[in-house]
C-alpha positions in Angstrom: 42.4 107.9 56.3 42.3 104.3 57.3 44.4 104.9 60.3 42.1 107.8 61.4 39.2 105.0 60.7 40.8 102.5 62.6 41.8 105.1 65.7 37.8 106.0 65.7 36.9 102.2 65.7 38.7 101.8 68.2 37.5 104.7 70.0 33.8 103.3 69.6 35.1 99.8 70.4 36.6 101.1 74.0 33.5 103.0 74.7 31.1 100.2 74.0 33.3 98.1 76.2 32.9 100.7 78.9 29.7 100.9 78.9 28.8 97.4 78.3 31.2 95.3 79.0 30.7 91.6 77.7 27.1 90.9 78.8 24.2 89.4 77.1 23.3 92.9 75.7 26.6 92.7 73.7 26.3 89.3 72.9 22.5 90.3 71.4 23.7 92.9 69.7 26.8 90.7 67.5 24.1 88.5 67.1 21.9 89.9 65.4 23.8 92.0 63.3 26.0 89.3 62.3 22.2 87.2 61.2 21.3 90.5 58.9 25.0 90.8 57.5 25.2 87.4 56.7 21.7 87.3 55.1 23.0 90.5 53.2 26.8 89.4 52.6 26.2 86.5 50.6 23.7 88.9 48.0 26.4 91.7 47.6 29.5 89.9 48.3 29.0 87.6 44.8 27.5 90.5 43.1 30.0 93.5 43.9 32.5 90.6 43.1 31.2 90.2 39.8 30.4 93.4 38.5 33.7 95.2 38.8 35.5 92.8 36.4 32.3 93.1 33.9 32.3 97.2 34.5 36.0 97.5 33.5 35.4 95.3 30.6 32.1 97.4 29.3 34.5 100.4 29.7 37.2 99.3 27.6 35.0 97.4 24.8 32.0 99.4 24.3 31.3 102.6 26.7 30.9 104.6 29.4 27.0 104.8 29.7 26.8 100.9 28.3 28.5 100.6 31.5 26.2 102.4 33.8 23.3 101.4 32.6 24.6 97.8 33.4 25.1 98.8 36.8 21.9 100.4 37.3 20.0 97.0 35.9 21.8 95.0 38.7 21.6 97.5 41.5 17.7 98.1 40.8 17.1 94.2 40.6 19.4 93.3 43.8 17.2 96.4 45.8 14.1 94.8 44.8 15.6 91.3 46.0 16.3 92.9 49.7 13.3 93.9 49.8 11.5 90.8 49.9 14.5 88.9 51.8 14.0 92.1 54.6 10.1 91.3 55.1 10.9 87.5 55.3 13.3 88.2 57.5 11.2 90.1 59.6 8.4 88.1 60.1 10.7 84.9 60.6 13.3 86.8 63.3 12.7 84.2 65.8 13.4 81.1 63.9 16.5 83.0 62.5 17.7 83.4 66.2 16.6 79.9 67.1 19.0 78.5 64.1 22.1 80.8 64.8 21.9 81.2 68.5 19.9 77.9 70.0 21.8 78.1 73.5 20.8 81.7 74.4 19.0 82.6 76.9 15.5 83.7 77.1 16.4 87.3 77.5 19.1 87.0 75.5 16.8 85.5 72.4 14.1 87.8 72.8 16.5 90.9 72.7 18.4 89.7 69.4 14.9 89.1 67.6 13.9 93.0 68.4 17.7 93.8 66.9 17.1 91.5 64.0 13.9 93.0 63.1 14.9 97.0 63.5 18.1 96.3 61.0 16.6 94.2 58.7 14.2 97.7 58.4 17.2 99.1 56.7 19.0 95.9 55.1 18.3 97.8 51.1 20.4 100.5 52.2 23.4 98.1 52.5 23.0 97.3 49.4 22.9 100.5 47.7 26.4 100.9 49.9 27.9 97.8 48.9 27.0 99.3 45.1 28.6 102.4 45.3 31.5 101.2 47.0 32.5 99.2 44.0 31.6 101.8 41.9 34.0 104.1 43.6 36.7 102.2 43.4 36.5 101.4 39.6 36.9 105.5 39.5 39.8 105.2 41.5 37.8 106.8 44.7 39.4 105.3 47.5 39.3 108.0 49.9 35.2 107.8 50.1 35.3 103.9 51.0 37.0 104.7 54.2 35.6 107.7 55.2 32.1 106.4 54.8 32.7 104.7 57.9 33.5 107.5 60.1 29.9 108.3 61.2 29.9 105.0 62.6 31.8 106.4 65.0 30.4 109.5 65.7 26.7 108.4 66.7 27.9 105.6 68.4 30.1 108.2 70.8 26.6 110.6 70.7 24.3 107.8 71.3 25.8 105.6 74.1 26.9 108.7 75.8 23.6 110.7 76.1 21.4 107.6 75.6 22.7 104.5 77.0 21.4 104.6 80.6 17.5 104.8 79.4 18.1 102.9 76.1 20.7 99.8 77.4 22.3 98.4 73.9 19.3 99.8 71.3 20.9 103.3 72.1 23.9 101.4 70.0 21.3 100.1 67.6 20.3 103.1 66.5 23.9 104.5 66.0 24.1 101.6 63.6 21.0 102.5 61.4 22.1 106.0 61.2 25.3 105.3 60.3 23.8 103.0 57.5 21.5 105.5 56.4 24.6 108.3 56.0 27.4 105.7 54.6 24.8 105.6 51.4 24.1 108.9 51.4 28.1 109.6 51.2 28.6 107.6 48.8 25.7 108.8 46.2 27.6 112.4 46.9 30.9 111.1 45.8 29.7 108.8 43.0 27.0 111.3 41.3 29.9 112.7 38.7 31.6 109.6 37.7 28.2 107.2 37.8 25.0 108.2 36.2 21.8 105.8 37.8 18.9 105.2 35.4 15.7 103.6 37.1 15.7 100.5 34.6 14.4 97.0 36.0 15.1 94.5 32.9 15.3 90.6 34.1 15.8 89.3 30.6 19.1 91.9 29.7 21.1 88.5 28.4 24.3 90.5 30.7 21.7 89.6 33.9 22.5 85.9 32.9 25.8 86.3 33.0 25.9 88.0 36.5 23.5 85.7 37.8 26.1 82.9 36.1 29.7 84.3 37.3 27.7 84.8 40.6 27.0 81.5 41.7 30.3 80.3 42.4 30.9 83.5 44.9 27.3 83.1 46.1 28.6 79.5 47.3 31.4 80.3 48.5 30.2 82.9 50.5 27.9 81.0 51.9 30.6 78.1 52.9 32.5 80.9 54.3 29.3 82.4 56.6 28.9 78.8 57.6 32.2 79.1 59.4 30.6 82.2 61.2 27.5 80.0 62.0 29.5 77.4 63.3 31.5 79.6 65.6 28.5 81.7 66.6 26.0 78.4 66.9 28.7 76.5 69.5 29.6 79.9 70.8 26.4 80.4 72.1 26.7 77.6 74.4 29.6 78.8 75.9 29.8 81.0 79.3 28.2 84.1 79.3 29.8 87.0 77.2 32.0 84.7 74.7 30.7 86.1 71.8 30.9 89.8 72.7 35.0 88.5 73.9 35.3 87.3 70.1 34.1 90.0 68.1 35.9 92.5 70.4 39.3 90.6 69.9 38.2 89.9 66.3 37.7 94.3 66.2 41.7 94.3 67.7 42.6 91.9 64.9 41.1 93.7 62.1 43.2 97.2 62.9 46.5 95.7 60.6 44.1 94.2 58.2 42.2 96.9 57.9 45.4 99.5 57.8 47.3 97.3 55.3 45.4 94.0 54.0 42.3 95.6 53.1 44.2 98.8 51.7 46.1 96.9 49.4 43.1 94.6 48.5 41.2 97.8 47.6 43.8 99.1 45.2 44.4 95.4 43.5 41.6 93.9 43.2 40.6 97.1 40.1 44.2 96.7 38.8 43.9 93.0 38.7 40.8 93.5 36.3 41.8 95.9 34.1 45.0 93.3 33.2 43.0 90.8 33.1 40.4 92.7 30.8 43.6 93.5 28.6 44.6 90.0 28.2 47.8 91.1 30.1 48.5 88.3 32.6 52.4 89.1 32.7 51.8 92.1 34.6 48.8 91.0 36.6 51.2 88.1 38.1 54.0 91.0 38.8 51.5 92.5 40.4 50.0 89.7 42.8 53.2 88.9 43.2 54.2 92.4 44.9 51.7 92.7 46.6 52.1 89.2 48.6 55.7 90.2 49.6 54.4 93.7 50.3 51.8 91.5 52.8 54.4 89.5 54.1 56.8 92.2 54.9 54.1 93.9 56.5 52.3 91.9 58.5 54.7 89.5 59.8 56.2 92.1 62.6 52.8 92.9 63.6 51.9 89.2 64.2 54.9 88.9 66.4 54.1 92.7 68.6 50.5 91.3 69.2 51.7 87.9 70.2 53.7 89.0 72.7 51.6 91.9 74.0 48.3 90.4 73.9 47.0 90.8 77.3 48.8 94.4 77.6 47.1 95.1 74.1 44.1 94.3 75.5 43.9 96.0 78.6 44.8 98.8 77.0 42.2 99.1 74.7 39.1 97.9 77.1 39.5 97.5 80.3 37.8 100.3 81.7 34.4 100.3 83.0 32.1 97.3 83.1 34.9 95.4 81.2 36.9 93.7 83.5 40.6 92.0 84.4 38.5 88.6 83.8 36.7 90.2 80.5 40.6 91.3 79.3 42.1 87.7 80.0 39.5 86.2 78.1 39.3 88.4 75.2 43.2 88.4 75.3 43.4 84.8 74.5 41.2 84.5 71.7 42.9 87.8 69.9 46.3 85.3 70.4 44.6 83.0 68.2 43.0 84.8 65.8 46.0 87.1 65.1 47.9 84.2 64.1 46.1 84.0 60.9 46.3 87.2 59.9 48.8 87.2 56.7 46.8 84.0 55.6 43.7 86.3 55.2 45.4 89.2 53.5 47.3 86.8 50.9 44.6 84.2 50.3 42.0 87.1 49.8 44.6 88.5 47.7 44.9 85.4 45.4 41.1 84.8 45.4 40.7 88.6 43.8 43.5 87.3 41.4 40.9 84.7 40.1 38.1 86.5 40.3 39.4 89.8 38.1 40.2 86.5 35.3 36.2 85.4 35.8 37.3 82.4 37.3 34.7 82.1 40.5 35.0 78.4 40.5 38.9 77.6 41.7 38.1 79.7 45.0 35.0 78.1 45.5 36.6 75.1 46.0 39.1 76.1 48.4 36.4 77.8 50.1 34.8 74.1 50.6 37.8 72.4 51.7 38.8 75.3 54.2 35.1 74.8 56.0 35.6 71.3 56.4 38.4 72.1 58.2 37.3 74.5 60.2 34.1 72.4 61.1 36.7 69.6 62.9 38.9 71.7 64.5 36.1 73.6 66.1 34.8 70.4 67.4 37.8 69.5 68.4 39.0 72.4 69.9 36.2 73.6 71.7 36.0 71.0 74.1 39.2 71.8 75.5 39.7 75.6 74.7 36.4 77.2 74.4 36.0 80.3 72.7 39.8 80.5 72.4 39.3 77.4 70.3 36.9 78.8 68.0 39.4 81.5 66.9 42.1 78.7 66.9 40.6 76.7 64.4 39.6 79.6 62.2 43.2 80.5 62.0 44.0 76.9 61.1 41.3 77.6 58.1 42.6 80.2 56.9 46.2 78.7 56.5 44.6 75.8 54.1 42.2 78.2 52.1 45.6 80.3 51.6 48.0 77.3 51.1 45.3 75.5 48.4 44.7 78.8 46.4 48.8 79.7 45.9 49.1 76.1 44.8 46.1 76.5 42.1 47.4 80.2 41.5 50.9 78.7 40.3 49.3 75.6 38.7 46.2 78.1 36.5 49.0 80.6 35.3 52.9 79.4 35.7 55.8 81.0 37.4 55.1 84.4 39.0 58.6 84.9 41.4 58.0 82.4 43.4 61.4 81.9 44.2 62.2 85.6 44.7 58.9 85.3 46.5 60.5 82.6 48.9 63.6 84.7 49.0 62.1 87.7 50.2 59.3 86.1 53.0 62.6 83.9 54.2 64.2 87.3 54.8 61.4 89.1 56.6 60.6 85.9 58.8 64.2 86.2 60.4 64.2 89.8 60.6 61.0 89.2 62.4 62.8 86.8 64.9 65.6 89.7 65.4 62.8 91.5 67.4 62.3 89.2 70.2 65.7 89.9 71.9 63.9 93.9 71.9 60.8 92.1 73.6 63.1 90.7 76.7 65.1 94.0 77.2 61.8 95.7 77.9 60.5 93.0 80.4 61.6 94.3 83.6 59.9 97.7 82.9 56.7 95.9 81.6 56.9 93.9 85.0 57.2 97.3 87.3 54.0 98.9 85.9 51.1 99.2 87.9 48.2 97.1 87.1 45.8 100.0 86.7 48.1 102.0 85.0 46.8 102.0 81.2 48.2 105.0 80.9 51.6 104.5 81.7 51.4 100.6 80.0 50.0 102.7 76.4 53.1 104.3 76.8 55.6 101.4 77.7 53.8 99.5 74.5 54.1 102.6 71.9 57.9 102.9 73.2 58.6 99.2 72.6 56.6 98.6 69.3 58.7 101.4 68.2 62.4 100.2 69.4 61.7 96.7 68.1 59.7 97.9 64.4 63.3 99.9 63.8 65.2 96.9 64.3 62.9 95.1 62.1 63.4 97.5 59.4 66.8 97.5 60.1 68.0 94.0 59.6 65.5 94.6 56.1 67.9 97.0 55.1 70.6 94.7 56.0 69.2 91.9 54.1 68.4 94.2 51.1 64.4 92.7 50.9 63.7 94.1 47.4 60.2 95.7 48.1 61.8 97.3 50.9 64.8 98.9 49.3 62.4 100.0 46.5 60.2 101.5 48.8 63.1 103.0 50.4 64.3 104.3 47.2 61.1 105.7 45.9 60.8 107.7 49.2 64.2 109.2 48.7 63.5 110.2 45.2 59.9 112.0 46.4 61.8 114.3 49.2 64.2 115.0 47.0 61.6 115.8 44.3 60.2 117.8 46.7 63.1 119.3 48.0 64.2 120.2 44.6 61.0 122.1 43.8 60.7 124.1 46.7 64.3 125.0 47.9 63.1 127.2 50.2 
């Protein structure tokens, strides 16, 4: 379901390339839903955080409808809170774009405060999503948290298609508010069994102080997190013409393995996590943040290395079509080189930040949240001046190595030994059987080199062909090296066909 998510993303990412290329529409439009979403973010981010931990624990040490009814509090109060944040943030659209985007033009200004003020209309229904999407996955409802972004999709493809030449990019903003409005409407449908709502407004529930307590931490480091997006999107507004519509459409590239395996595996862990943690059981919640980080490294590691390599091909492939042009892919190219690079960083140091959270502990990644935006400050200074927007994903990348490297260090200091040597061991292994796939890279140059320029086509095909070659080598010299999660993944797929086999002979 996440693949199919990804392959429509994608879909609505090429045709919004198409038909807009990187212009100061698209640049408008990033904008100004990145100024709602961050307003929003920091709100359901710390709450959502919070509340899944506390849920479990209700669960297990009182009841079911104790539970809900501590949901329903929070959700009511939080809905209430939007409110008033959407009507400030309404009426105060143009010093909003003035703060976040002070190097935009005139036109370019004036368009992101209409955009601002339309999805701010609808910011309360984000939060009702960003509710029920915890909820489902504390019932183990995965599927629904992926296919809730489908319509996405689908009115984006209807809208730009039939709309787009009389409506320029608010034919894409209303895709957006209509896919808002059905993600919550999916998710009440798939919730409505497992989570009963009760209209109940209660500000002096002692458990309120204990959200609002826990919260705090996350709420900060949220917010030193979104500053990195400020920084990025403040200096990125002074650069050339269609930078920040080049980064968020090699940032949409980046996010297809994260999405696909990152966020998958952060979606089933992060429950888990908390229901060991609400057991007391911190044995098998280190097994199991240990897996998963070799599971990420094995993973992601020949993926970097494919999108390193192919890049620009990538790219082209993707978008240029249209009004996005050879100059539009060259640009967007580099940047996607950048940001790729910190791809297993984000996965793992999500991973470990989860890891404290599920144990109530919203301080220890706070602090490497702190530490990482300093960083990420400098090297954007730094690295702008010589690299521009290319720069801006560089030093993210750099950011995300110290927020992961700082959280594995407090990880092993807060609970003790969790495999890291076996750990070590297996990462070791998957890094060289990475490096065994570059000799497939050079064997498929000279084909590469006698493709037509135009020829997306043919160059989808020449980059399927060798992803393919060089992934089977990967997995081959894993085999060779016997990587534990790969030989029990391997085993466990055996013993399923043959289950199957067994049951149905015929």
């Amino acid at each position: 379901m996440i693949l199919i998510s990804k392959i429509l993303g994608f879909g609505r990412e090429m045709l919004i390339a198409a038909y807009y290329g990187a212009t100061y529409q698209t640049d408008a439009y990033n904008m100004a839903v990145m100024i709602v979403g961050l307003a929003t973010a920091i709100i359901s981010a710390g709450i959502a955080t919070v509340i899944i931990p506390m849920y479990s624990r209700k669960q297990i040490r009182q009841s079911k409808e104790e539970a809900d009814l501590f949901i329903s509090n929070i959700l009511c109060i939080t809905s209430l809170f939007y409110i008033i944040l959407s009507v400030l943030g309404i009426i105060f659209a143009p010093v909003l774009v003035m703060i976040f985007a002070p190097s935009f033009a005139e036109n370019t200004a004036a368009l992101t405060i209409n955009i601002v003020r339309i999805v701010f209309c609808f910011a309360v229904v984000s939060n009702i999503t960003h509710f029920l999407h915890s909820i489902a996955r504390i019932h183990g409802k995965f599927a629904i948290t992926v296919v809730a972004n489908y319509p996405f999709t689908i009115f984006a493809v209807i809208s730009i298609i039939f709309f787009a030449d009389k409506l320029g990019i608010y034919a894409l903003v209303i895709a957006y508010v209509l896919f808002l409005l059905a993600s919550a409407m999916l998710f009440i449908l798939s919730v409505r069994k497992v989570f009963r709502f009760k209209p109940v407004l209660n500000f002096t529930n002692g458990e309120l102080k204990e959200v609002v307590k826990l919260s705090l931490p996350i709420y900060l480091s949220v917010a030193v997190w979104e500053i990195n997006v400020v920084v990025d999107r403040i200096l990125a507004s002074g650069l050339p013409e269609g930078s920040i519509s080049a980064m968020n459409y090699a940032a949409r590239l980046r996010d297809l393995p994260e999405g696909l395996i990152a966020a998958s595996v952060m979606t089933v862990m992060f429950p888990l996590l908390s229901q060991y943690a609400a057991k007391n059981d911190f044995v098998n919640l280190k097994a199991a943040a240990s897996k998963a980080i070799s599971l990420l490294f094995m993973a992601l590691l020949p993926i970097i290395a494919v999108s390193l390599y192919y890049a620009t091909d990538i790219t082209r492939i993707v978008y240029e079509r249209g009004a996005f042009t050879p100059d539009d892919t060259a640009l967007t190219a580099r940047i996607f080189t950048f940001f790729v690079l910190s791809l297993i960083f984000t996965g793992v140091g999500n991973l470990l930040a989860n890891a404290f959270y599920s144990m109530h502990d919203t301080k220890t990644p706070q602090i490497a949240a702190a530490l990482t935006v300093v960083v990420n400050i400098v090297f954007n200074l730094i690295l702008i001046r010589h690299m521009q927007a290319a720069g801006l994903a560089l030093a993210s990348s750099i950011a995300w190595f110290v927020y992961f490297t700082v959280l594995f260090i407090l990880f092993r200091l807060k609970c003790g030994a969790f495999g890291g040597l076996s750990l070590i061991k297996n990462v070791a292994k998957c890094a060289i059987a990475t490096t065994g796939m570059i000799p497939i890279f050079f064997l498929f140059e000279p084909l590469r080199d006698s493709l037509p320029h135009q020829g997306n086509i043919l160059m989808f095909f020449f980059f399927a062909a060798a992803s393919a070659v060089s992934l089977s080598v990967y997995a081959l010299l894993l085999y060779l090296f016997k990587v534990d999660l790969f030989m029990e993944a391997l085993n466990r797929t055996k013993e399923m066909i043959s289950s199957k086999f067994t049951k149905n002979p015929s």
